[in-house]
C-alpha positions in Angstrom: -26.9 10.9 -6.4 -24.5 11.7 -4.2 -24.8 9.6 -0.4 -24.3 12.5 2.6 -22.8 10.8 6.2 -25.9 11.1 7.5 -27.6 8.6 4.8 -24.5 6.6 5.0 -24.8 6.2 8.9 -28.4 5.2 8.0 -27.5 2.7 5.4 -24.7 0.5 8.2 -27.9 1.3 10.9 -25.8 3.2 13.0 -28.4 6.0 14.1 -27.3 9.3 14.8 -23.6 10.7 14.2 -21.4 10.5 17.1 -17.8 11.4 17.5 -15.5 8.9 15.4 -13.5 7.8 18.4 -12.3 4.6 20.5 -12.3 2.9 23.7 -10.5 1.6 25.9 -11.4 -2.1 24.3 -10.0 -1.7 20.9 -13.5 -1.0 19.6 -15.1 1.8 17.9 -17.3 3.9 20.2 -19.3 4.8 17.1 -20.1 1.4 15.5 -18.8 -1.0 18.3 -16.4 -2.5 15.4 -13.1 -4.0 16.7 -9.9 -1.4 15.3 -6.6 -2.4 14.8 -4.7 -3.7 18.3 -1.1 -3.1 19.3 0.9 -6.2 19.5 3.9 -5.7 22.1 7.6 -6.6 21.8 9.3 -8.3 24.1 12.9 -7.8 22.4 14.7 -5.0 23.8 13.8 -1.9 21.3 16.9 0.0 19.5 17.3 3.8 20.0 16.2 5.7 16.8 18.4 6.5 14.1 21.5 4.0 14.9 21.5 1.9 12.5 21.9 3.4 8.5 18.7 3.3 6.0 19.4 0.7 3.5 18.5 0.5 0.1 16.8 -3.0 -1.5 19.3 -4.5 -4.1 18.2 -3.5 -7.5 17.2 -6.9 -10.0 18.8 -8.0 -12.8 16.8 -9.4 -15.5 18.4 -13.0 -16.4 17.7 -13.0 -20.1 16.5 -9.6 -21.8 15.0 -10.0 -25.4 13.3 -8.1 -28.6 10.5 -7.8 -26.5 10.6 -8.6 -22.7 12.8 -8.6 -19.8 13.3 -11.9 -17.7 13.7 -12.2 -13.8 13.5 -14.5 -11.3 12.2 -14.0 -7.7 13.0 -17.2 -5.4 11.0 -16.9 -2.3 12.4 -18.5 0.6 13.3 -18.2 4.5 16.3 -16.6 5.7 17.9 -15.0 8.6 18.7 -11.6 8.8 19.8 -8.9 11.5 16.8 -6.1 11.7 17.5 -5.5 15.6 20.9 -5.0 16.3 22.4 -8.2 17.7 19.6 -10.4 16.9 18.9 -12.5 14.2 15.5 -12.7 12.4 13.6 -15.2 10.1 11.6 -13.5 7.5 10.0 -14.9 4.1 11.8 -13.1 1.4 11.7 -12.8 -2.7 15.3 -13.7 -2.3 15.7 -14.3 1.0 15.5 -10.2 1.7 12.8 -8.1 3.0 12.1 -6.0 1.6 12.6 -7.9 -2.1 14.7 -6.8 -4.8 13.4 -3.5 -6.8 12.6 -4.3 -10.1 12.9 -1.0 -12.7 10.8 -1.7 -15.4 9.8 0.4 -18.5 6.2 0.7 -19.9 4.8 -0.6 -22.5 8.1 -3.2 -21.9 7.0 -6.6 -21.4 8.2 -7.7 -18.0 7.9 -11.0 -16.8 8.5 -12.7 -13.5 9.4 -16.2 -12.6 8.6 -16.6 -9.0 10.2 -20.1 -7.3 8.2 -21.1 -4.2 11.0 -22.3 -1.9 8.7 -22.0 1.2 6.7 -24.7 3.1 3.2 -23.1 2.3 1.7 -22.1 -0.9 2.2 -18.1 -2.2 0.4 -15.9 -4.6 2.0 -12.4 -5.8 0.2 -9.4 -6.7 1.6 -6.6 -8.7 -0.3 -3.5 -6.3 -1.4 -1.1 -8.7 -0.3 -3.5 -12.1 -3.0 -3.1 -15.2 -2.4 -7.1 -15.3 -4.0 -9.9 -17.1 -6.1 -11.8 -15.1 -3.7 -14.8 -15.3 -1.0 -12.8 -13.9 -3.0 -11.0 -11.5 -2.5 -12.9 -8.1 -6.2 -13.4 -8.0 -5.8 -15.4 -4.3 -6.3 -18.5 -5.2 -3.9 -19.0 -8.1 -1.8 -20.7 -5.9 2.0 -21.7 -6.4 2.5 -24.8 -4.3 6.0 -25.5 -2.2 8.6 -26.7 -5.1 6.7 -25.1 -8.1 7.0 -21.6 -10.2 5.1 -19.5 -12.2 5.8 -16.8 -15.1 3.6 -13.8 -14.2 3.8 -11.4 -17.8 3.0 -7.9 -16.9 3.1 -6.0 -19.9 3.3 -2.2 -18.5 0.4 -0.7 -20.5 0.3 2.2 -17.5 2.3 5.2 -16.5 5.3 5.6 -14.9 4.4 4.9 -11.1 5.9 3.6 -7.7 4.3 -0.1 -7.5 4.8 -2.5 -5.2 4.7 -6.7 -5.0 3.3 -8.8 -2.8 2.1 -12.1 -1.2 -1.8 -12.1 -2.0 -2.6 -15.6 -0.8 -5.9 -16.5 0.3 -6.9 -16.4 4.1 -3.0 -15.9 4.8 -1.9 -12.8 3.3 -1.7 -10.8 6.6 0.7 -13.6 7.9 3.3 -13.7 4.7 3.4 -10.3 4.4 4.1 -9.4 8.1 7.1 -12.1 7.4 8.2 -10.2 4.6 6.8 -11.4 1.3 6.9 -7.7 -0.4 8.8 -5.6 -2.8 9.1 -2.0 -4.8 8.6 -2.5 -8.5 9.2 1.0 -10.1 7.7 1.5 -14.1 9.3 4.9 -15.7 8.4 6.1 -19.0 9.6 8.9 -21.1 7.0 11.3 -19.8 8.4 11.2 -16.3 12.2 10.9 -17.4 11.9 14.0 -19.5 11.5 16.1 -16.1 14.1 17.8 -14.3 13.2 15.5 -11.3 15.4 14.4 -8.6 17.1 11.0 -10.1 19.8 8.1 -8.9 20.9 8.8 -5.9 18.8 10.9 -4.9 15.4 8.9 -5.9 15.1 6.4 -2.8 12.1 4.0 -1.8 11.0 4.1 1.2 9.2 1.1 2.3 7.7 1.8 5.7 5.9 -0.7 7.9 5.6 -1.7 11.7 6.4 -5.2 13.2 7.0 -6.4 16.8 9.4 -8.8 17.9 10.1 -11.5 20.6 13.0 -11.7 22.8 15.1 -14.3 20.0 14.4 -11.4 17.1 11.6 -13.3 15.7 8.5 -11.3 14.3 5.7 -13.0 15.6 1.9 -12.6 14.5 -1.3 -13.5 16.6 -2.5 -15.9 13.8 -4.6 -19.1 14.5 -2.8 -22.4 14.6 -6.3 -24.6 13.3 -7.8 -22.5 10.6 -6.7 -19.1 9.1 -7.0 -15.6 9.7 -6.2 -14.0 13.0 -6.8 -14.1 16.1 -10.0 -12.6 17.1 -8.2 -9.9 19.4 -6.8 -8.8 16.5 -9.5 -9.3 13.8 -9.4 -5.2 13.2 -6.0 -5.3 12.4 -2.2 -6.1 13.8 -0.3 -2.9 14.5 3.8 -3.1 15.2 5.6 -1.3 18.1 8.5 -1.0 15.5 8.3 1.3 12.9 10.9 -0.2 9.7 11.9 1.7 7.0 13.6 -0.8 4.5 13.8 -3.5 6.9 15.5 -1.2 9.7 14.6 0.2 12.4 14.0 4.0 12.7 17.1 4.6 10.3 19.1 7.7 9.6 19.5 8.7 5.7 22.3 11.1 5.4 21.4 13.9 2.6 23.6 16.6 0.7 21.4 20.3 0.6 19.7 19.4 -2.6 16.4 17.9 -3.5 15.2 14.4 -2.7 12.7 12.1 -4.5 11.6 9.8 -1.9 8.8 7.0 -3.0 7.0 6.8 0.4 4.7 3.2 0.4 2.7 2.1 3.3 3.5 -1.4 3.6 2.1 -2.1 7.0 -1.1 -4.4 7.6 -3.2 -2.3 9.5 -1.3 1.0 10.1 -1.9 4.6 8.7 0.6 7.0 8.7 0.7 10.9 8.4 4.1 12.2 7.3 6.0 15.3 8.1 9.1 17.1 8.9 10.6 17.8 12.0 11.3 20.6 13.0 9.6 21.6 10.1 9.1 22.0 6.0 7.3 22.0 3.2 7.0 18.3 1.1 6.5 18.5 -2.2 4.1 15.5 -3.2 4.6 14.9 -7.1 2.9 11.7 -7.5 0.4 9.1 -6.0 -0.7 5.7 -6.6 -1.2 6.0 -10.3 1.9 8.1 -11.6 2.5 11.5 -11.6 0.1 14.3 -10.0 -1.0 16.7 -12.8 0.7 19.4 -10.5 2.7 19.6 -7.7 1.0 19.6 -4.0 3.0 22.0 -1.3 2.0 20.3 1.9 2.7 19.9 5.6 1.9 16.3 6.4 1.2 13.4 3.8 -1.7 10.5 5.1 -1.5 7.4 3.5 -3.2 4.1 4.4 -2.5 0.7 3.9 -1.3 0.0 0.2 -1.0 3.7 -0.9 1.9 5.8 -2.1 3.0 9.0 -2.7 6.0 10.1 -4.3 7.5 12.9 -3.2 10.2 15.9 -3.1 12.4 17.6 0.1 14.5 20.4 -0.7 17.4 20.0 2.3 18.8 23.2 0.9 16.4 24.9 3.1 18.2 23.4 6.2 21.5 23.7 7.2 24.9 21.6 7.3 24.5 19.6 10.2 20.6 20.2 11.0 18.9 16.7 12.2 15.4 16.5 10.0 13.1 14.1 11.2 10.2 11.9 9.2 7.2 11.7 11.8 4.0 10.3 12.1 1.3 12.1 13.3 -0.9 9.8 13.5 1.3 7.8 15.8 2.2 8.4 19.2 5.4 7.7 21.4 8.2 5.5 19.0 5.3 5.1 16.6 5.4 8.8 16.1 9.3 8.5 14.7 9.9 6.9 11.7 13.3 8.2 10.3 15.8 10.9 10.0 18.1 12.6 7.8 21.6 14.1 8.7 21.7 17.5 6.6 25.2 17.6 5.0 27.3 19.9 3.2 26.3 21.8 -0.4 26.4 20.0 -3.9 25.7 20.7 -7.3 21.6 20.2 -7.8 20.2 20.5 -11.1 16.9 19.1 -9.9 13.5 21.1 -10.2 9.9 20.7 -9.6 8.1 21.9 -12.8 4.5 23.4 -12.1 3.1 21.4 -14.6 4.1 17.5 -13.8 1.4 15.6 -16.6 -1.7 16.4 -17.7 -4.8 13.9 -16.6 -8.1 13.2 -18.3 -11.1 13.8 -16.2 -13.2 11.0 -16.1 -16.9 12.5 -17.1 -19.5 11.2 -14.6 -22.1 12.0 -17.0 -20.8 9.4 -19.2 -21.0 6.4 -16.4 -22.9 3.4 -17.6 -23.7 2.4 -13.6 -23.5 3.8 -10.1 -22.9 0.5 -7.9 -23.1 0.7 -3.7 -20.4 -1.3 -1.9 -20.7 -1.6 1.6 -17.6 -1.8 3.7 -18.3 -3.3 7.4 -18.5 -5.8 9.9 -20.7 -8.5 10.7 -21.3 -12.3 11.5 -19.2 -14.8 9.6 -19.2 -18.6 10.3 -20.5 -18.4 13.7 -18.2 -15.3 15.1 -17.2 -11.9 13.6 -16.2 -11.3 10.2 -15.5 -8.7 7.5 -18.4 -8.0 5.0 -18.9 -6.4 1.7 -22.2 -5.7 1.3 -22.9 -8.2 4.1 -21.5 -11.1 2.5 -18.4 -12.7 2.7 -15.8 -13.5 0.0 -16.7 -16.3 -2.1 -14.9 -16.9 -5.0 -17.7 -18.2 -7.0 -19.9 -15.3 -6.8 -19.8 -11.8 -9.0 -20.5 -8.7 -6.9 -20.3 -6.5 -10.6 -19.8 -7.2 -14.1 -18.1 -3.7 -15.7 -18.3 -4.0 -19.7 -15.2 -3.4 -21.3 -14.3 -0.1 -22.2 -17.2 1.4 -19.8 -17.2 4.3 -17.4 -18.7 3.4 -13.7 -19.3 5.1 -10.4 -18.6 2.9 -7.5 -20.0 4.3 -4.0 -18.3 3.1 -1.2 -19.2 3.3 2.8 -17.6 2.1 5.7 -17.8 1.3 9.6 -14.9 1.3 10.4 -12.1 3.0 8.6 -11.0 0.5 5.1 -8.6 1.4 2.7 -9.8 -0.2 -0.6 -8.0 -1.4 -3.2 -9.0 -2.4 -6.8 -7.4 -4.9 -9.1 -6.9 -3.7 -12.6 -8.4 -0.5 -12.7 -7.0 3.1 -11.8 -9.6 5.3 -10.4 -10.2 9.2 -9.5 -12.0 10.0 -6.6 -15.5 12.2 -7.2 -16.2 13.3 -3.9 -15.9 12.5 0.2 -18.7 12.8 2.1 -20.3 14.3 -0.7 -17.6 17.6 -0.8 -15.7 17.6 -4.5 -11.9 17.3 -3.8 -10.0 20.3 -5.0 -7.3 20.2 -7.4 -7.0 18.5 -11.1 -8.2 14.5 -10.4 -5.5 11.9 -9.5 -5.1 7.9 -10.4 -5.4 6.3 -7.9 -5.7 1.8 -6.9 -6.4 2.5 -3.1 -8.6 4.8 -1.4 -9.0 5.4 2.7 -12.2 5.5 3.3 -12.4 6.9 7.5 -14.7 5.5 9.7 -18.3 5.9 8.7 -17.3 7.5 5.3 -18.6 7.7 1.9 -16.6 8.3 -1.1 -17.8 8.1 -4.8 -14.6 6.8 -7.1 -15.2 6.7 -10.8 -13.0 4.3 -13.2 -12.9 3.5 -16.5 -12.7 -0.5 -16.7 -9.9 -1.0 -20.0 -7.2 -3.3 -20.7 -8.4 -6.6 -20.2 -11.7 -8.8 -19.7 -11.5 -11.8 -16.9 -12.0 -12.4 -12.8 -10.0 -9.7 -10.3 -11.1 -8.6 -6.9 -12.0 -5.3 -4.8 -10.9 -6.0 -0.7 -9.6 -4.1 1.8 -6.4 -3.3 2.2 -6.2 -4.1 5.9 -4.5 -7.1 5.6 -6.4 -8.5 8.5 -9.9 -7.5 7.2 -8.9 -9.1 3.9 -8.3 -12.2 5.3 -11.1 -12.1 7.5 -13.7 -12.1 3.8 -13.5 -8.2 3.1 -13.5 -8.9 -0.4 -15.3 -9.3 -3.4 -15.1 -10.4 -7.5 -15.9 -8.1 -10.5 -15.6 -9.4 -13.7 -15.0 -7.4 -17.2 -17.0 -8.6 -19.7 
């Protein structure tokens, strides 16, 4: 059965619909749920598009053998220049934010020894991995201050843009927003057999907001005597400064040839949708999960918290000299900007964008052992205001869902307020939003948006590996405020 708003308002109690909009008090006019609060600089703010984009360093594995590849992430504080003329601390997986990319190839082993040279314990989580539960960051494997840990990831997935990051219990909104978070790239021969855009002209693009004080630091309303947030900011921390790679607003100077750019959204609480100014067409070639089964011709690209799309922008259709801009549409003022690209002279481009990308099995919903009901939303949670799934809290002793191995489920999943969800493990497809099929061949996804007072149906088949991973919200804030859950394969 498929849930229609109207039931779904009904199920979170919220009457009658009403337009999805907010007041004045950071709260939800529909459901009276607090939504993500701006948290002003006090630094004086750069001009857009001085300083350059830069590129994380690529790792090196330290041993390569018959069957793995070895690195070695050390996580530690540092000091580094993100405003001009001011130097910041960040946490970084080498002292850098973002972290070194690590290009890995599946079905390659790939392990990682992370060192914990920070004060407070760390957990990482590969975001969109099909890891052992071991290796998965579940958030309370912590590693201490002075200890490591071999996380094995052995790449049984599709080529895909993936990404690392801190995943520690209660405090993953706080590392993160310091900089505990890195690409981690998987190719395969599927993808590398496409005439796609490659070296040079395949870039990551991490993008995320921060704020900063007058010394350069990046502070973060968190609470000095227990964790989380602050409750101002319990539905979510949003930066006045939008960073592309760790800079500011940058400027990406491009020959008139095609572009891959890997576009993650590594912000807490932020979603962004992309386009082009003063116009074009981008070319969206994969998501979450890999390659799209077909290429998508669009105007603006949304993606929330935790999602990514990989995508292609033919600068032959400007000319030498033009100024292209990235925007944000769903931002307004210097949260509207996020980068731009000088347009430079012609070169040789033997890039295409085949019509056919991959082909994608359609998960049959026929064949689902279980439809399961997940309700995202807020409610009371030790004596103030928490974030609920199902109206309980995270506790790590408790099973919301035990998936056999090997068996086709439909999860239904409704909101208050808007969450993007993300699930450990397993790669999804989406079966409909608000009841209404999407159009198009079905995608993998591991993180879905789900708007305010939304239902979406996502269907997965659970394979790979039995054990413990969890389901949360992938507002940082809302995850360390209990918006989580366990599954367990059996």
């Amino acid at each position: 059965m498929t849930m229609t708003r109207r039931q779904a308002l009904r199920l979170l109690g919220l009457g009658a619909a009403a337009a999805a909009v907010s007041g004045a008090s950071g709260c939800s006019l529909l459901t009276g749920t607090p939504q993500p609060r701006l948290l002003p600089s006090t630094a004086p703010l750069p001009a857009p598009f001085t300083v350059p984009l830069p590129l994380p360093e690529v790792a090196r594995p330290y041993r390569t053998d018959g069957t793995a590849d070895h690195y070695e992430l050390v996580q530690r504080a540092a000091e580094v220049e993100i405003l001009p003329g001011l130097r910041t601390p960040v946490w970084g997986y080498g002292g850098s934010f973002p972290g070194p990319t690590i290009e890995a190839r599946s079905g390659r082993e790939t392990v990682v020894r992370v060192s914990n040279g920070l004060g407070v314990p760390t957990v990482t989580h590969l975001h969109g991995g099909r890891t052992p539960p071991e290796s998965d960051g579940y958030p309370t494997d912590l590693v201490r201050p002075g200890a490591r840990k071999d996380y094995t990831f052995p790449l049984d997935q599709r080529a895909a843009t993936l990404w690392y990051h801190d995943h520690r219990m209660d405090y993953t909104g706080q590392q993160v927003w310091r900089g505990l978070a890195g690409f981690f790239l998987v190719r395969d021969d599927e993808e590398d057999a496409l005439p796609l855009p490659e070296g040079e002209r395949d870039v990551p693009l991490m993008v995320c907001d921060r704020s900063f004080a007058e010394d350069g630091s990046m502070p973060y309303p968190g609470l000095a005597d227990r964790p989380g947030v602050r409750e101002a900011y319990m539905g979510g921390v949003l930066g006045d400064v939008i960073l592309v790679n760790g800079a500011p607003w940058p400027e990406l100077r491009v020959e008139r040839a095609r572009y891959r750019f890997r576009l993650l959204n590594g912000s807490n609480a932020r979603p962004y949708e992309f386009a082009l100014a003063p116009g074009g067409t981008i070319v969206q070639i994969g998501g979450d999960g890999g390659l799209l089964a077909a290429p998508r011709r669009l105007r603006r690209v949304r993606l929330a918290p935790g999602e990514r799309a990989d995508v292609v922008v033919d600068f032959s259709a400007y000319r030498a000299g033009d100024l292209v801009e990235l925007r944000n549409l769903a931002g307004e003022g210097p949260q509207g900007r996020v980068m731009r690209f000088a347009v430079g002279g012609d070169a040789r481009d033997d890039s295409a964008i085949p019509e056919t990308l991959s082909r994608i099995e359609r998960l049959d919903p026929a064949k689902a052992a279980v439809t399961r009901d997940f309700a995202f939303t807020g409610g009371s949670l030790h004596g103030g205001t928490g974030w609920l799934v199902n109206d309980r809290p995270f506790d790590t002793r408790r099973v919301e869902a035990r998936p056999r191995l090997g068996d086709t489920e439909i999860w239904r999943l409704t909101s208050d307020v808007a969450h993007p969800v993300h699930l450990h493990l397993a790669h999804f497809q989406v079966l409909s939003v608000n009841g209404e099929r999407p159009a198009g061949p079905p995608e993998w996804k591991d993180t879905v948006e789900l708007r305010e007072v939304q239902t979406v149906e996502i269907i997965t088949r659970f394979t790979g590996y039995r054990g413990r991973y969890v389901m949360h919200c992938h507002n940082l804030e809302h995850e360390d405020m209990a918006m989580m859950a366990n599954f367990e394969v059996v």
